[in-house]
C-alpha positions as CSV (number, residue, x, y, z in Angstrom):
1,X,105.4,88.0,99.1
2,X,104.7,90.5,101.9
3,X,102.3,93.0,98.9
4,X,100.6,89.8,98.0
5,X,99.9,89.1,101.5
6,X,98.8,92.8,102.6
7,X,96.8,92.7,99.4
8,X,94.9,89.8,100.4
9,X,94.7,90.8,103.8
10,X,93.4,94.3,102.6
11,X,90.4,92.3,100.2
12,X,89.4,89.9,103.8
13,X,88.9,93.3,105.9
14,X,86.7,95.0,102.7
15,X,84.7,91.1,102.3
16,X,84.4,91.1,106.5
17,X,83.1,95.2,106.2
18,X,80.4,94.0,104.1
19,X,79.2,90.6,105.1
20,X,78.6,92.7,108.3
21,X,76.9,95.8,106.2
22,X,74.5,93.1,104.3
23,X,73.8,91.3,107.8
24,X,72.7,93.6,109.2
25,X,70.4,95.3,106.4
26,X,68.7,91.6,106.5
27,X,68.6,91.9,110.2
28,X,67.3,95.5,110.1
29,X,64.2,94.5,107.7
30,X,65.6,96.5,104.7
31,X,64.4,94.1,102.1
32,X,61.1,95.2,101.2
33,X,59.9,91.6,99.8
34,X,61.2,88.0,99.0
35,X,63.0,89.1,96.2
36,X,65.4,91.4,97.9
37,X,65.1,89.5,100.6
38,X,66.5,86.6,98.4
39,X,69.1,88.7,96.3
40,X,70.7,89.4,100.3
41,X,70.3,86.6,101.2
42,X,72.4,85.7,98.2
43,X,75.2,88.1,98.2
44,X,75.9,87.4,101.8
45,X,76.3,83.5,101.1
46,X,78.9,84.5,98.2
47,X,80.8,86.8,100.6
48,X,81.1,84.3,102.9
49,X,82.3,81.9,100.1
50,X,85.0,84.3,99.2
51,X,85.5,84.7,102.8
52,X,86.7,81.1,103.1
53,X,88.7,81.0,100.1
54,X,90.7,84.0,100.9
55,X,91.6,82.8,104.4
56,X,92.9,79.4,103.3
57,X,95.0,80.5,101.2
58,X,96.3,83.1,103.5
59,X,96.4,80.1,105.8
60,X,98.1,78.1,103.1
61,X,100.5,81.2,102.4
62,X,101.9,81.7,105.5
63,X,102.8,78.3,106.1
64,X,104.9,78.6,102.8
65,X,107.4,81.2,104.3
């Protein structure tokens, strides 16, 4: 149980590095027009969807043991 957890733990901390990375490009004015703008935009709201789902069922995890 303790690899599955440092797994997970180990995919949060690489989802966290780049919700942070893609905020602050948008932040930054990297995207050049709407379209990039809007594929950012985009990837951040499915990192932070994964985000979510990996801490529940961390959450959900550890309440197991």
């Amino acid at each position: 149980m303790e690899d599955t957890l440092s797994f997970a733990y180990g995919i949060l901390k690489t989802v966290e590095s780049r919700i942070t990375l893609t905020e602050e490009n948008i932040l930054q004015g990297a995207p050049l027009d709407m379209e990039s703008y809007k594929q950012l935009v985009g990837e951040l709201e499915g990192l932070q969807y994964a985000k979510r789902e990996i801490k529940d069922r961390l959450d959900r995890l550890e309440k197991e043991e």
